[in-house]
C-alpha positions as a printed Julia matrix, in Angstrom:
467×3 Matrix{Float64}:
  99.91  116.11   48.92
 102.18  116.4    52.1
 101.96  113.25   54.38
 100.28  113.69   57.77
 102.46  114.42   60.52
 102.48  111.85   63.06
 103.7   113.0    66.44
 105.27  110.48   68.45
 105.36  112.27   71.84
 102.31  114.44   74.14
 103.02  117.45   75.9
 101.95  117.77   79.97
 101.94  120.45   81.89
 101.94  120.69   85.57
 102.55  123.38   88.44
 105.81  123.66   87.53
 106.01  124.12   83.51
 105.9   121.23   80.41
 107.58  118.11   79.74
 107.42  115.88   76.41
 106.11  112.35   77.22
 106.29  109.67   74.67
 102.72  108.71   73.25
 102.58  105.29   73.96
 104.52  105.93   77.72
 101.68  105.5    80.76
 103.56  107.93   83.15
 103.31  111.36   82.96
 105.1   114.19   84.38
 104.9   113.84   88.19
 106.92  110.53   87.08
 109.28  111.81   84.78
 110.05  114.9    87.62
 110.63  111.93   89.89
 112.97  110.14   87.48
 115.03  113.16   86.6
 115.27  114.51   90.31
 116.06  111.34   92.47
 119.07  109.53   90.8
 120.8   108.75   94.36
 120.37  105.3    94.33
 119.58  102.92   91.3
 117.1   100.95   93.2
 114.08  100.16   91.6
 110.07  100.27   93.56
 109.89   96.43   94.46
 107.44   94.61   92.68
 105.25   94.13   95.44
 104.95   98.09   96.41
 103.98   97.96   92.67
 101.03   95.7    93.17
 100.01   96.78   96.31
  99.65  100.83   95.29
  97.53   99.32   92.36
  95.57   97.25   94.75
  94.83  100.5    97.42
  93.85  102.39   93.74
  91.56   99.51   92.81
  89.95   99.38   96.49
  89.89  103.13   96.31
  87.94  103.81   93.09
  85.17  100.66   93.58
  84.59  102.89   97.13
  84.35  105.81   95.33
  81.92  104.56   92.92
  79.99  103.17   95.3
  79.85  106.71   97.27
  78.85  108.37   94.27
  82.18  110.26   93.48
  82.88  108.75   90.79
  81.42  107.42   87.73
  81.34  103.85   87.1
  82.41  103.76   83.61
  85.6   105.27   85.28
  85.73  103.0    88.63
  85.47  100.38   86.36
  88.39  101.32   84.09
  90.51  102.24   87.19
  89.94   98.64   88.4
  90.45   97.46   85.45
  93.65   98.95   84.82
  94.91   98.17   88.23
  94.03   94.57   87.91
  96.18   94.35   85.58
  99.18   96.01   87.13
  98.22   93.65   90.61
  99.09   90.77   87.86
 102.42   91.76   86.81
 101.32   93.82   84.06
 102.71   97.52   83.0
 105.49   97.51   86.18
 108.28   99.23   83.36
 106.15  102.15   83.87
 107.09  102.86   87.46
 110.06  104.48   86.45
 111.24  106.51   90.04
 113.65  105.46   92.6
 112.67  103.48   95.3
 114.74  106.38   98.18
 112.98  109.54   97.14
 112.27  112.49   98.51
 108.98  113.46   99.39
 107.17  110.79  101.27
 106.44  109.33   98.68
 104.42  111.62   96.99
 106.56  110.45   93.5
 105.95  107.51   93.64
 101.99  108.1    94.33
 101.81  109.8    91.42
 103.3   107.75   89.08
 100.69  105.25   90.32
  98.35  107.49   89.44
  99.57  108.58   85.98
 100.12  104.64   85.19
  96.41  103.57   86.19
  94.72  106.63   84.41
  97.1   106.54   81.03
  95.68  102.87   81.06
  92.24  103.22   81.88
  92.23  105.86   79.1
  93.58  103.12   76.56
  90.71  100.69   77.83
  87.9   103.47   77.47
  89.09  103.96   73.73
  91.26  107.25   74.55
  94.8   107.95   74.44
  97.38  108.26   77.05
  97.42  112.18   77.87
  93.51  112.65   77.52
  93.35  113.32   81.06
  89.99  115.35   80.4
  88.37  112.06   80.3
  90.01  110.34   83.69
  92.28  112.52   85.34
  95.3   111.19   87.59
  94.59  112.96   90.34
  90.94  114.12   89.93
  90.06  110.36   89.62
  92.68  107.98   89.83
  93.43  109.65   93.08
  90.02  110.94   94.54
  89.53  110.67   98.17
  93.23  110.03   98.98
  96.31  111.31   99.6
  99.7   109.94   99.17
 100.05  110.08  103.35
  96.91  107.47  103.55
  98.01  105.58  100.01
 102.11  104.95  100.92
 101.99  103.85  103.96
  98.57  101.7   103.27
 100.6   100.09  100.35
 103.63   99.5   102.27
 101.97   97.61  104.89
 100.25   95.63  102.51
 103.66   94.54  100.39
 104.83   94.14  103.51
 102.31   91.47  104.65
 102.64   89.6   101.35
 106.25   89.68  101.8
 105.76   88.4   105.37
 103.19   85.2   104.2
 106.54   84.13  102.23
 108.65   84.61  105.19
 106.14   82.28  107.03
 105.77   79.66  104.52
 110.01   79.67  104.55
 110.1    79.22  108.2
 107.78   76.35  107.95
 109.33   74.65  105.51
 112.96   74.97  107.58
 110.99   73.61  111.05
 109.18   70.88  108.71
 112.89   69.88  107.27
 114.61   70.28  110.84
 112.29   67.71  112.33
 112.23   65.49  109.18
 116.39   64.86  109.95
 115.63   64.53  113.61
 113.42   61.75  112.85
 115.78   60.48  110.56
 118.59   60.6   113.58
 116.23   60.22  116.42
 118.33   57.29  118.09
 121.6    58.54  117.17
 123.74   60.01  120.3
 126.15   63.23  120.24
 128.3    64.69  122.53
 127.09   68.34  123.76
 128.98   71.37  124.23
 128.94   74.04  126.64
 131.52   77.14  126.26
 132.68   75.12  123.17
 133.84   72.48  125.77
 132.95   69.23  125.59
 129.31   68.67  128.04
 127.11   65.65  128.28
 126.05   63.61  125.3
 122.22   64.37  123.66
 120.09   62.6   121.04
 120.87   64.24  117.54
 117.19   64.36  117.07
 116.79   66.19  119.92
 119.44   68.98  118.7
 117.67   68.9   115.84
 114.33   69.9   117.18
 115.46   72.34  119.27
 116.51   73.99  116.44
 112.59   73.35  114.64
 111.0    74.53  117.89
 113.23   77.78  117.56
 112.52   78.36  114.04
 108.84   77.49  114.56
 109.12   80.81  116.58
 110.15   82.5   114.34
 107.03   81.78  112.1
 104.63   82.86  115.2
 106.64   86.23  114.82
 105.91   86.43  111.52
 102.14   86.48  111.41
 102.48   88.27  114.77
 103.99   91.17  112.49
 101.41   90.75  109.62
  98.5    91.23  112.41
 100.35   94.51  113.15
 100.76   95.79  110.14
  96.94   95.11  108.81
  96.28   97.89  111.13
  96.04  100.9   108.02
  95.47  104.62  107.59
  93.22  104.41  104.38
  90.65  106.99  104.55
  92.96  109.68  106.64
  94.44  111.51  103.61
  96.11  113.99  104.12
  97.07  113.76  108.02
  94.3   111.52  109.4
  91.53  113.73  109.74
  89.6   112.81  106.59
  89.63  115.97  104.74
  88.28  115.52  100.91
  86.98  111.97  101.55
  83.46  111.13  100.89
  82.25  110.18  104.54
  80.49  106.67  102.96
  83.63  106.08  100.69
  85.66  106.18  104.29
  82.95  103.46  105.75
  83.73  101.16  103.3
  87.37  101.83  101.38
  88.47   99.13  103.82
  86.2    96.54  103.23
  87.04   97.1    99.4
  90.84   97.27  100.27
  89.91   93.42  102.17
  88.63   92.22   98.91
  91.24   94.01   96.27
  94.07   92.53   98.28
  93.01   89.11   99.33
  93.91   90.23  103.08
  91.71   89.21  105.79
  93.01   90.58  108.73
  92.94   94.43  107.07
  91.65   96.87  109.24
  91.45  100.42  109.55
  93.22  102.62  112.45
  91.43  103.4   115.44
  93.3   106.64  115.51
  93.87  107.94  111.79
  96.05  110.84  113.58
  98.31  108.65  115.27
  97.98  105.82  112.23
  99.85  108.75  109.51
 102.29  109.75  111.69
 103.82  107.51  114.1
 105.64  104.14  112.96
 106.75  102.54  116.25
 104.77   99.17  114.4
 107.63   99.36  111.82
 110.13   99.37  114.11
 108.06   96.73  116.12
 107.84   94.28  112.77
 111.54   94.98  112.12
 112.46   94.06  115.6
 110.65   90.75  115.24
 112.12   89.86  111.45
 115.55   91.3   113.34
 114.98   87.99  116.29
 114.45   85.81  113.11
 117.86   87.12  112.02
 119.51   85.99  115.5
 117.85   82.57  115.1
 118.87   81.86  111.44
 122.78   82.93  112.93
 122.89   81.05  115.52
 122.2    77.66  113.31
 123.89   78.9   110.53
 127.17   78.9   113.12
 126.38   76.11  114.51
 126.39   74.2   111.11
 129.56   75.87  109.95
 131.14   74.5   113.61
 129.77   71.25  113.07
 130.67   70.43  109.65
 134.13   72.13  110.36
 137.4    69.89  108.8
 136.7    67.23  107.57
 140.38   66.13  108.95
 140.99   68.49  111.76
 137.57   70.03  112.84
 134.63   68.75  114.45
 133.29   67.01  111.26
 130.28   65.59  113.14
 127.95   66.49  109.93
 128.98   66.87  106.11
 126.83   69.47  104.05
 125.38   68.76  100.88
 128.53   69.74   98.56
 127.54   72.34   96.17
 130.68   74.01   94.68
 134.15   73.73   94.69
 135.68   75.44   97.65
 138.86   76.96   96.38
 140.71   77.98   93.49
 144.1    76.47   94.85
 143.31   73.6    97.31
 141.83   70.94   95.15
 138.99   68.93   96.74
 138.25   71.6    99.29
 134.23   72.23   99.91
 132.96   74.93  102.13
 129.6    75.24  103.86
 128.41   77.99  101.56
 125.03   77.61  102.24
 125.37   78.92  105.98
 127.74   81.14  105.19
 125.28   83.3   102.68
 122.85   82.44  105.22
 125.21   84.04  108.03
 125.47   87.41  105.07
 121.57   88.09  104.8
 121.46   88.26  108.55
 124.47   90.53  108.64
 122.17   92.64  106.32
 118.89   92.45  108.07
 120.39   93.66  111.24
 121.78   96.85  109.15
 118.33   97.57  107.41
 116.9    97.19  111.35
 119.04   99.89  112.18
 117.6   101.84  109.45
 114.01  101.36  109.8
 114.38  102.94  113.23
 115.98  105.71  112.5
 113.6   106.02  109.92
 111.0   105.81  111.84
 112.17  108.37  114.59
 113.18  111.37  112.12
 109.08  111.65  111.78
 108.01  115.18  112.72
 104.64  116.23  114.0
 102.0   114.99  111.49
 103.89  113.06  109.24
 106.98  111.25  108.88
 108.52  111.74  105.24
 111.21  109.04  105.19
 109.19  106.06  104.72
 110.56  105.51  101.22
 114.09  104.05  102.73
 112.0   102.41  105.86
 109.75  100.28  103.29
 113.13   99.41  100.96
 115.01   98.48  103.9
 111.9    96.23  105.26
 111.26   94.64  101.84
 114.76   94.04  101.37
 115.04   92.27  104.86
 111.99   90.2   104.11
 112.88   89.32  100.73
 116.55   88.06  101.55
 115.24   86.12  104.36
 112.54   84.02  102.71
 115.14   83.27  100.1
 117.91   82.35  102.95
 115.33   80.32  104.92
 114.64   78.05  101.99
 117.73   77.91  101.09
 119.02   76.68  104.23
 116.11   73.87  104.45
 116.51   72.39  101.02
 120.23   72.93  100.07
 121.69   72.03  103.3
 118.98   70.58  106.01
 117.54   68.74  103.67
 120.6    66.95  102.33
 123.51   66.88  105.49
 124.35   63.27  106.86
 125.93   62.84  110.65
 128.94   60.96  111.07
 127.71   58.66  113.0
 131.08   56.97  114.27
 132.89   60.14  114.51
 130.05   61.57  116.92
 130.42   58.1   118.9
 133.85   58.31  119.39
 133.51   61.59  120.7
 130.73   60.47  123.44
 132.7    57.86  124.51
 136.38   59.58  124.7
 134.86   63.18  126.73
 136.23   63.57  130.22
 132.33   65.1   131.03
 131.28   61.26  131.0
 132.13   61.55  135.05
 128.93   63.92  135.63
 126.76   60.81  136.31
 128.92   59.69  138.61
 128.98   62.98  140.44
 125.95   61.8   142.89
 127.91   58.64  143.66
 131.42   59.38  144.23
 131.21   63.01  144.65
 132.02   66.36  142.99
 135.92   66.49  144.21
 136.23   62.48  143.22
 134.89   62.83  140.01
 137.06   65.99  139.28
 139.97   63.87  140.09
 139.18   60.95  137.61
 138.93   63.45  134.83
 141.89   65.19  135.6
 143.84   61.82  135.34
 142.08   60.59  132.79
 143.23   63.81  131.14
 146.93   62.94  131.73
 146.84   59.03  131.32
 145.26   59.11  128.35
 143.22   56.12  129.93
 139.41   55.92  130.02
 137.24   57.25  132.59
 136.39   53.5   133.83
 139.93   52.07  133.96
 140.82   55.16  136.55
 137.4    54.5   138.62
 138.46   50.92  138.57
 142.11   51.93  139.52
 141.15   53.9   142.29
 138.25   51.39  143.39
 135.78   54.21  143.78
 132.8    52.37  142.24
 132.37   48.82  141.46
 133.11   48.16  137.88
 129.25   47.19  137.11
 128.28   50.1   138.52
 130.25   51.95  136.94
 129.88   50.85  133.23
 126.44   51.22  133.92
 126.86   54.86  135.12
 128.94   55.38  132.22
 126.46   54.14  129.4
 125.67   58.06  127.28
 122.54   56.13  126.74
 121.9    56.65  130.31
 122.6    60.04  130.19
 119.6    60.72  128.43
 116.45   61.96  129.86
 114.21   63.02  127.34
């Protein structure tokens, strides 16, 4: 007796001809198609587009169900299978590019194909059997992938963007932790990279919190514009193919699926599918972040600069060795990666608006590269912000002495005297102080300007202070 054949593959067929699909594989051939025609650029769908297309699917078929346009035992499966995906589960599967042609469409589809090849499995059937749920018929009823991609984007986006809060928090929270910790302690200030009139450290310190505190208002600034989706619009906002009661409450299922409050759907589904000016609005606010995190990054780098011949006012947390040659050396590493994300986030800003202005009329096909370029930016951010707060915030140490010395040797310790002695006076005392090499208050008491008292008074950086 011959043994049975077992066949290790299925056979789908679309508009285009057959493919072979391994038996046990939960895409199908919209995915494969996808695989073997975009090969451009090796980067994978993130994770959280992943979750969030499953979460839209999940919303999508409990709406459905609940509209009557689809059965429950399938709904149920669906959301089911989706769950599952939403916690980790079956990502392998999503086997396209993230830069695809299309608008997406791909990578709809192998949503689809994923969640129905599953659902099938949990109903007792076997991946193929699309008789019983269908990727499209079912999986995908009601939508299109013009309402589904850019729904999901905005919704990875926004759960990108709660870690870019949380990050920015935790940097403020650490900033004003070492300002307490320094709140006494004086510095000198610069202007122009010249030396300016002396400040608390603390208060350097929470200038820096207050700016990065900012930075965290912009942040759930962007997530309120982005809850703003086109769910419900299919195919270019008008609604064709969706179940009028499935479009009254998709959104209110999409709320609960995704764990996302502020969700709400477009006033204008028209404008919603095919303009992206939010995008470019969120990627201008995670672009100011950028600027911020810079700015202190430099300023650490500047400060912690020597330790011999540089400014040397702080000392970083020492992490690695700093050269293969100079024994000893340590760099500021930390800042410097810090300084490289940035560097990046400004280049994926320029892409998300060009993205965002090659739309035409009702649609604009290259959100693919807009949502990699915003996910990337958000994702190296977070990881930058924390980074800076707990490997170098958290652990840097003033120099205490060093920063004294400075105070107390600057030629702009004659500004306080200004009102007494005058602008053209106190010009002259620096100048000679310059030359000496004496102190400011021997060449005040040289040229009997001020009496000495006075003077030493004026002269006190602790004076100086007005905060």
């Amino acid at each position: 007796m011959l043994a049975e054949k077992i066949s290790f593959s299925r056979v789908e067929e679309d508009s285009l001809g057959q493919k072979t699909i391994m038996n046990n594989a939960y895409y199908g051939i919209h995915s494969l198609r996808a695989k073997e025609n975009f090969t451009v650029s090796g980067y994978k769908l993130h994770p959280e587009l992943i979750k969030a297309l499953a979460i839209v699917k999940k919303a999508a078929a409990l709406a459905n169900m609940k509209a009557g346009t689809l059965e429950h035992s399938k709904a149920l499966a669906i959301a089911r299978a989706a769950d599952e995906i939403i916690n980790g589960k079956w990502h392998e599967y999503f086997i396209g590019e993230a830069i695809q042609g299309g608008a997406g469409t791909a990578i709809n589809m192998n949503a689809n194909e994923v969640i129905a090849n599953r659902a099938l499995e949990i109903l007792g059937y076997k991946p193929g059997t699309y008789d019983k749920i269908n990727p499209v018929d079912d999986v995908n009823y009601g939508q299109s992938t013009n309402d589904v991609i850019p729904t999901a984007i905005r919704i990875a986006a926004i759960r990108l963007l709660q870690r870019y809060v949380e990050a920015n928090l935790l940097l403020a929270r650490t900033l004003r932790e070492k300002a307490e910790e320094y709140k006494d302690a004086i510095k000198l200030g610069r202007t122009h990279l010249q030396d300016a009139v002396p400040l608390k450290i603390g208060d350097e310190l929470k200038a820096w919190a207050e700016a990065i505190q900012r930075d965290a208002r912009r942040g759930e600034m962007a997530i309120n514009l982005l809850a703003e989706v086109n769910l419900g619009g299919t195919a270019i906002g008008t609604g064709l193919n969706a179940h009028p009661h499935y479009r009254e409450i998709v959104i209110e299922e999409l709320r609960a699926a995704s764990g996302i409050p502020q969700l709400r759907r477009a006033a204008n589904l028209i404008d919603a599918t095919q303009n992206l000016d939010v995008m470019v609005e969120v990627a201008g606010l995670l672009r100011a972040g950028a600027i911020t995190l810079t700015k202190i990054a430099n300023d650490l780098r500047l400060l912690a600069s020597g330790p011999m011949a540089g400014l040397a006012e702080i000392e970083l947390p020492p992490l690695a060795a700093g050269s293969s040659i100079m024994a000893g050396k340590v760099n500021p590493i930390i800042p410097e990666v810090v300084n490289q994300v940035c560097f990046k986030v400004f280049g994926n800003d320029l892409t998300i608006n060009l993205a965002a202005a090659a739309g035409q009329l009702e649609l604009n096909v290259m959100q693919p590269v807009l949502a990699f370029a915003l996910f990337e930016s958000l994702g190296m951010l977070s990881e930058a912000i924390n980074s800076l707060a707990l490997k170098a915030v958290k652990g840097m140490k003033f120099r205490l002495e060093r920063c004294e010395n400075y105070v107390n040797s600057a030629l702009s310790l004659v500004t306080p005297l200004v009102p007494y002695i005058g602008y053209q006076a106190a010009t002259r005392v620096a100048k000679q102080a310059l030359a000496s090499g004496k102190s400011i208050i021997d060449i005040v008491r040289e040229l009997k300007l001020l009496p000495e008292e006075q003077a030493r008074e004026l002269l006190d950086s602790r004076h100086m202070l007005t905060n």
